[in-house]
C-alpha positions as CSV (number, residue, x, y, z in Angstrom):
1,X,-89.3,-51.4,-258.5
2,X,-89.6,-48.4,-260.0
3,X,-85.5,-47.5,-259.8
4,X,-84.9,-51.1,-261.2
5,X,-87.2,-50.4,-264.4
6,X,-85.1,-47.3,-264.7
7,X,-82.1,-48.8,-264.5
8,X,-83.0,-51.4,-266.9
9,X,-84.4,-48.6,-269.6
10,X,-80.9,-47.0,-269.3
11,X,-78.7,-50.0,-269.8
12,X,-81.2,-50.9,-272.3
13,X,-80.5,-47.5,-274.3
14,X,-77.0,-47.2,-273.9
15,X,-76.5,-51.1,-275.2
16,X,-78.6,-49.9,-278.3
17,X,-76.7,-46.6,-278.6
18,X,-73.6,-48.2,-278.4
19,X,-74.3,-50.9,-280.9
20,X,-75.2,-48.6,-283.7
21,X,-72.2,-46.3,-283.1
22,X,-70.3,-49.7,-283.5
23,X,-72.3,-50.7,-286.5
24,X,-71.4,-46.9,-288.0
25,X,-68.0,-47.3,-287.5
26,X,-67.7,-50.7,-289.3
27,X,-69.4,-49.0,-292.3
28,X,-67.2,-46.2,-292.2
29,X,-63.8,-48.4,-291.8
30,X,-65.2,-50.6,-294.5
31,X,-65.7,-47.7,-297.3
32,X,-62.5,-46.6,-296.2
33,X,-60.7,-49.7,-297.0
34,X,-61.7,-49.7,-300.6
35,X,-58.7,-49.7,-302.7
36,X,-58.1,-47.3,-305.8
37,X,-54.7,-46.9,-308.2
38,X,-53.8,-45.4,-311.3
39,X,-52.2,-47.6,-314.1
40,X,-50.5,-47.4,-317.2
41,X,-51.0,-49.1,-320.2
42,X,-50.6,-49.9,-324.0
43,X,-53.5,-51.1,-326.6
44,X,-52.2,-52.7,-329.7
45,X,-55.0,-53.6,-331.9
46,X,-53.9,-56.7,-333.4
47,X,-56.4,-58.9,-335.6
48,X,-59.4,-58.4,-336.9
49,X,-62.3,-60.7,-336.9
50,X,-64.5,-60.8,-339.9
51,X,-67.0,-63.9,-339.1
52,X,-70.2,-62.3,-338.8
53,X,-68.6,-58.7,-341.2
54,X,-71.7,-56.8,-343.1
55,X,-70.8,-54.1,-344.5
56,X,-74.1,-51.6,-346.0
57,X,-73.8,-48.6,-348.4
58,X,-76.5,-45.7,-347.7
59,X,-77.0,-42.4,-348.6
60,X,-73.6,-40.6,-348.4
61,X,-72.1,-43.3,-346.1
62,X,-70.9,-46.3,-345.4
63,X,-72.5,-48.4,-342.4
64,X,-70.0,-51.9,-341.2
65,X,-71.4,-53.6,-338.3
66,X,-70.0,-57.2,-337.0
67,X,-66.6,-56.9,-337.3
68,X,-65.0,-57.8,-333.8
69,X,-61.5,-55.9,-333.5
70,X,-59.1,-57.7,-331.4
71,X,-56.8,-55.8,-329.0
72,X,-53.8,-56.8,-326.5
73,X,-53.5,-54.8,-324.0
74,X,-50.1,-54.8,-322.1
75,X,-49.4,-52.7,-319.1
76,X,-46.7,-51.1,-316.5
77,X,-47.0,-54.0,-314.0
78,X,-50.8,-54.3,-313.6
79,X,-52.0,-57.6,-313.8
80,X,-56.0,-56.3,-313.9
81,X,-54.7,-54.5,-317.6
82,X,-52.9,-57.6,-318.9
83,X,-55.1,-59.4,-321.5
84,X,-56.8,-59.3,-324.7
85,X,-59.8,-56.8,-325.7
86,X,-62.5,-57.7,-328.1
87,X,-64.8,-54.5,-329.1
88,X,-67.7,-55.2,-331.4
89,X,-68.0,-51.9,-333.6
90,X,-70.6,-50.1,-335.8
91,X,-68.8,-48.1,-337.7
92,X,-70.2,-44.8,-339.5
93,X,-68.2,-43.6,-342.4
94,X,-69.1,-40.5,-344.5
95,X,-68.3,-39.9,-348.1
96,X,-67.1,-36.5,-347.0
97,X,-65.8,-37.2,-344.2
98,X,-67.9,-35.5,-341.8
99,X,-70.0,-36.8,-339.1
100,X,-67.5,-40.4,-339.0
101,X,-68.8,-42.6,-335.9
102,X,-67.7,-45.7,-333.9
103,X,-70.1,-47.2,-331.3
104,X,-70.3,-50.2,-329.6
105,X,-69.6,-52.5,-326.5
106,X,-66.4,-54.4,-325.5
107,X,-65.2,-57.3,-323.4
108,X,-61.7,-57.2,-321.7
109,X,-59.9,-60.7,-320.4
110,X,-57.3,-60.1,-317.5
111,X,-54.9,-63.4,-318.6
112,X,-54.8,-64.0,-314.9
113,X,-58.3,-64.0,-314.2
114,X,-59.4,-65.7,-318.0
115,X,-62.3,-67.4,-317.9
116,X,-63.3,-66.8,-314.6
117,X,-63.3,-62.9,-314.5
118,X,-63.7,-60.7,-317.0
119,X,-64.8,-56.7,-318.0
120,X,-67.2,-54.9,-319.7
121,X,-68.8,-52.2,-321.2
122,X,-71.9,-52.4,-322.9
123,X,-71.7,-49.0,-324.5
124,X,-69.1,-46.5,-325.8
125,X,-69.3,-44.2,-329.0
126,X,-66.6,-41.6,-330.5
127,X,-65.8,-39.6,-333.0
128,X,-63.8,-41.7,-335.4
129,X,-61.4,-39.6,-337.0
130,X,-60.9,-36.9,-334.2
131,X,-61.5,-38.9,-330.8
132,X,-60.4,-42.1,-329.3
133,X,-62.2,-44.0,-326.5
134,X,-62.6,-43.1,-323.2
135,X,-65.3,-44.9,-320.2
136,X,-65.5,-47.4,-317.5
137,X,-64.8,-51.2,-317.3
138,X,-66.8,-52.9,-315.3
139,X,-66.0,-56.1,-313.8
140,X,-67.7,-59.4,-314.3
141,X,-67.4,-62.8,-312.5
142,X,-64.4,-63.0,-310.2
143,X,-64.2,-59.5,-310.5
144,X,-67.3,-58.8,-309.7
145,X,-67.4,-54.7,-308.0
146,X,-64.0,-54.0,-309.2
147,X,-64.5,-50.7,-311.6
148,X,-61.5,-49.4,-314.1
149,X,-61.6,-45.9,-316.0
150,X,-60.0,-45.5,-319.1
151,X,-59.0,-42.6,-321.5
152,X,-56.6,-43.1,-324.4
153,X,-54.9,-41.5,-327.1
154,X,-52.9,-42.9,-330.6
155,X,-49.2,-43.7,-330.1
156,X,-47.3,-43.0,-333.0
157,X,-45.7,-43.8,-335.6
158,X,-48.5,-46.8,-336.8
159,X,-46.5,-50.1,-337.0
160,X,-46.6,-52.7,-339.8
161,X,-46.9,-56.2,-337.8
162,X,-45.8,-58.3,-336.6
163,X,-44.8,-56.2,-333.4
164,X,-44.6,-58.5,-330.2
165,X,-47.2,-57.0,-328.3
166,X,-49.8,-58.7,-330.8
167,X,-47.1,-62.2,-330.1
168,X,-47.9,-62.5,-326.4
169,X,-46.0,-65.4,-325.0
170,X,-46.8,-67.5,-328.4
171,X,-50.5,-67.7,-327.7
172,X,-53.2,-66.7,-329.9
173,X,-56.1,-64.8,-328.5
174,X,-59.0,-67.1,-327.3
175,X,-61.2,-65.8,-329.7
176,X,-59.1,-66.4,-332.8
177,X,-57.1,-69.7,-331.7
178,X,-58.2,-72.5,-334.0
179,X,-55.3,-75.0,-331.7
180,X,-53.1,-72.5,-332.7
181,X,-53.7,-71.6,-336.2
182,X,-55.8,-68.7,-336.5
183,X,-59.3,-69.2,-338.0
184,X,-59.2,-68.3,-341.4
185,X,-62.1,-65.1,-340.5
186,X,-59.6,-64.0,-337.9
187,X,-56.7,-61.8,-339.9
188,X,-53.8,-59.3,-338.8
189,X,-54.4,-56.0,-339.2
190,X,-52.2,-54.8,-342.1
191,X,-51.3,-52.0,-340.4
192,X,-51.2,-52.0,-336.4
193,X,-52.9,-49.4,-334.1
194,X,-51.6,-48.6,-331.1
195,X,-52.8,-46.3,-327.9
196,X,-51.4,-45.2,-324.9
197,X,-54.3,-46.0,-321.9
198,X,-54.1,-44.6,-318.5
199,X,-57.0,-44.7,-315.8
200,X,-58.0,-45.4,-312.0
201,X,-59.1,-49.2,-310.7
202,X,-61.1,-49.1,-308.0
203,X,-61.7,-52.5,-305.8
């Protein structure tokens, strides 16, 4: 009886030993499988929309909060970086030009996933006359745990529009598109913006 319990102990801790190598090596295999790839891309900042503009003088500077700048952002292939961009800024300007300041938070619509999946990033500040933004999108919906860094910097020369990256296939951004006319609060910039984006997604 004795030799039986044994035996039954040892089966008993090999079945459990072998289960949680089993169960280690699925975790490993699956971290391993997660996906990461550098992209290219282009941000054109392309309307502006003034709906909900206030615009504050203070001491020394200028404060405009509620403007929502509309971007397209065209890449190399990718369709996770094909879409338009909306970023809601506060906007810090000093009289002498010291101490400028954008902040804010941003939404990003992949035209293959709109309106199912979308990104985010619910804050991001710079510099506004010496930096440009850099930071994480973060995926929402459909695109739930997929991650994308970005860093940018100004193409130039600065365009007058049109310029066809802000003509996308004919079709207005969602935000603007009044059955395609644009709301009369939603205007081209007068003069367009443009910055090279490059970055890792991670799925």
């Amino acid at each position: 009886m004795n030799t039986i319990r044994g035996i039954t102990k040892f089966t008993f801790l090999w079945m459990t030993t072998v289960s949680m190598a089993a169960l280690a090596l699925i975790a490993q295999v699956g971290l391993s499988t997660a996906l990461a790839w550098e992209y290219n891309a282009t941000a054109t900042m392309c309307y502006i929309d003034t709906f909900a503009l206030d615009v504050k003088e203070k001491k020394n500077k200028t404060v405009e909060t509620g403007a929502v700048y509309v971007w397209r952002i065209q890449s190399e292939g990718d369709e996770l970086m094909n879409g338009w961009e909306y970023t809601h800024d506060t906007i810090i300007t000093h009289v002498k030009g010291m101490g400028d300041k954008t902040s804010g938070y941003l939404e990003m619509y992949p035209d293959t996933y709109y309106p199912s999946g979308w990104f985010v990033e619910d804050k991001y500040s710079f510099k506004s006359q010496m930096e440009t933004p850099e930071g994480t999108y973060t995926g929402v919906g459909t695109l739930d745990g997929v991650t994308a860094t970005y860093e940018s910097e100004f193409l130039l020369p600065i365009q007058e529009p049109p310029i066809e990256e802000c003509m996308y296939g004919g079709d207005l951004p969602p935000l603007c598109d009044d059955n395609g006319e644009l709301f009369p609060w939603c205007m081209p910039m007068p003069l367009t913006v443009q910055l090279s984006v490059t970055g890792n997604i991670e799925n």
